[in-house]
C-alpha positions in Angstrom: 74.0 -237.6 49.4 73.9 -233.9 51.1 72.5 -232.8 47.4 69.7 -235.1 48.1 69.2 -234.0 51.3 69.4 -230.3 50.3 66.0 -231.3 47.9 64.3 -232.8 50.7 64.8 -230.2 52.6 61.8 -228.0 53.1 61.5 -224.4 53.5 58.5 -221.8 53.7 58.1 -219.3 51.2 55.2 -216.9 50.6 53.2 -217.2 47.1 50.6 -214.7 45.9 47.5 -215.6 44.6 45.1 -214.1 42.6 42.5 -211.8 44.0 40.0 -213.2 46.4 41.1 -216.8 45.8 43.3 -217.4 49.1 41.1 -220.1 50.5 40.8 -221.8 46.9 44.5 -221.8 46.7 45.4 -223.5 50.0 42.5 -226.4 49.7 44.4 -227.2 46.4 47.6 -227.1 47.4 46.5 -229.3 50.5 44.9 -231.7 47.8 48.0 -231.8 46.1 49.6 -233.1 49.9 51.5 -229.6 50.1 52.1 -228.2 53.4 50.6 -224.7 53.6 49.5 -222.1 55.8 47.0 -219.5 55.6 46.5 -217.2 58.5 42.8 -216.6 58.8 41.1 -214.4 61.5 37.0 -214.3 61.9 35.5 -210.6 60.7 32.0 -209.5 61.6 30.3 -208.2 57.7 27.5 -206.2 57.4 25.5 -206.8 54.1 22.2 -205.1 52.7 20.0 -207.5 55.1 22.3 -209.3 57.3 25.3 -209.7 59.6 27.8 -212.6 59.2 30.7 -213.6 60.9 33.2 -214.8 57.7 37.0 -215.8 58.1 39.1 -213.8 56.1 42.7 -213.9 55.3 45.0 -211.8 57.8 46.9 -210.9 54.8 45.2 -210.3 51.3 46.8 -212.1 48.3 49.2 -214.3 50.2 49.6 -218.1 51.1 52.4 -219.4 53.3 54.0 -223.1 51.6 56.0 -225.2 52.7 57.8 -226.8 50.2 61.3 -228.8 49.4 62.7 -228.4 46.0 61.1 -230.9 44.2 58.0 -229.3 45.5 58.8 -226.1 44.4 57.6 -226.0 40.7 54.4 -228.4 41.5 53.1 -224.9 43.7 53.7 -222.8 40.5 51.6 -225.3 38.6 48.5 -225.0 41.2 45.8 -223.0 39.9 45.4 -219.1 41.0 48.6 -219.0 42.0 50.3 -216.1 40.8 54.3 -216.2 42.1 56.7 -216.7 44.6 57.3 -213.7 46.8 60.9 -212.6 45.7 64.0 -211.3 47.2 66.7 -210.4 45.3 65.2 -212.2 42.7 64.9 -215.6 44.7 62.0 -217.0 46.3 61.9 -215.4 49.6 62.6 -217.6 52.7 60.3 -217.4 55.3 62.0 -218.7 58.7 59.9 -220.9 60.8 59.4 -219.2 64.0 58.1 -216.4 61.8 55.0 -219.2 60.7 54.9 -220.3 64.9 54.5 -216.8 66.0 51.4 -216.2 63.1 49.8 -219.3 64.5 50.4 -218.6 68.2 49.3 -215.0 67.2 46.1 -216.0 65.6 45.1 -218.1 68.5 44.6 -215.1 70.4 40.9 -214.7 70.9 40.4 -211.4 73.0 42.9 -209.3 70.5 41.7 -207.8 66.9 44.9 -207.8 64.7 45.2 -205.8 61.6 47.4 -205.7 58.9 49.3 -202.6 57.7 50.8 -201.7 54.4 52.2 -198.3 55.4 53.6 -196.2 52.5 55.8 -193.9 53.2 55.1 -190.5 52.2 57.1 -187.2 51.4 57.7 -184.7 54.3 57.2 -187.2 56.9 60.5 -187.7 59.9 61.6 -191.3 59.6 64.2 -193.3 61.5 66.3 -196.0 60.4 65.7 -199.7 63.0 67.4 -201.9 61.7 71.1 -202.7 58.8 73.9 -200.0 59.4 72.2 -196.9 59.4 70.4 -198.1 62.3 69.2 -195.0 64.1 69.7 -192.2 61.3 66.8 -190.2 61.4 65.8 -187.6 58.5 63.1 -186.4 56.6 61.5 -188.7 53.6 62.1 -186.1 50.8 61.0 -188.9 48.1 60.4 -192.5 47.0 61.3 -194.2 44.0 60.1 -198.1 44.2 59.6 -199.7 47.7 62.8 -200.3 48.4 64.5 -196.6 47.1 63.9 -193.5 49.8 65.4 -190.1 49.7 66.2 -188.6 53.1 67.0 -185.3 54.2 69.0 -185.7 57.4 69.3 -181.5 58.8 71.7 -182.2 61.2 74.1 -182.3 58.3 72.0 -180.1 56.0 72.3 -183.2 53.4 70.0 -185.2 51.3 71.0 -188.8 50.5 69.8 -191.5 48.5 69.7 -194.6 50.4 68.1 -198.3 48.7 66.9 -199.4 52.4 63.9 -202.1 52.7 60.9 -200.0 54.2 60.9 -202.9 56.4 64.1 -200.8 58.1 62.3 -197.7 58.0 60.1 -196.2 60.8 57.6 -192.7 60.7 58.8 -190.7 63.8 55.3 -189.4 65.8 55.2 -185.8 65.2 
């Protein structure tokens, strides 16, 4: 019986689709009865001979699903629809209130939101927010993969490797 349940139970994950093909994604996977999310925010676009106000996803290439486990491969299945978002190799878990606070965000009216994908760059000073090197600050001497940073901490004229997510990591204004 708690197998069962744990089937039934659903979770939100992140999928990536192909390019340009968010929208598409989500109207099949609500055919299919799928619970999904996809974070849209109204643009203003200039063309050649006009202006037009378009929604556009908040975050290129990605479709929030909520799905239980017999769900799970029927997503996979759904055309343009690329992968799950992973985390050590498992379909990264997405915990609700993260989804409530993306809608509550996007109800805002009066704000513009915008998206960052910071990379981190050599010879910038970087501090640690968050695991157990919380607070460690040091220079970002190189990167190797998204999750692999070499920092030069001076204090004890060091450099260490450290596998941190950049998710922990934060540029220190200069």
């Amino acid at each position: 019986m708690i197998s069962e349940k744990k089937t039934d139970e659903k979770r939100w994950h992140v999928v990536y689709t192909r390019s340009r093909a968010e929208k598409k994604v989500f109207a099949e996977l609500t055919r299919k009865g799928i619970e999904c999310f996809l974070p849209l925010q109204k643009k203003l676009r200039q063309w050649k001979d006009r202006k037009k106000w378009v929604e556009m996803p908040l975050i290129s290439g990605y479709c929030f699903v909520a799905v239980s486990r017999k769900e799970y491969d029927a997503v996979l299945h759904t055309d343009n629809v690329v992968c799950y978002v992973t985390f050590e190799g498992r379909a990264a878990v997405i915990p609700e209130k993260q989804i409530v606070f993306l809608k509550q965000l996007l109800k805002q009216n009066d704000i513009e939101i915008t998206v960052s994908k910071e990379s981190f760059k050599p010879g910038k000073k970087v501090e640690v927010i968050e695991g157990p090197l919380m607070g460690l600050q040091g220079e970002l001497v190189e990167t190797r993969g998204k999750d692999k940073f070499i920092l030069r901490i001076t204090e004890i004229e060091n450099t260490f490797s450290v596998e941190i997510p950049a998710s922990h990591l934060t540029f220190i204004p200069e």
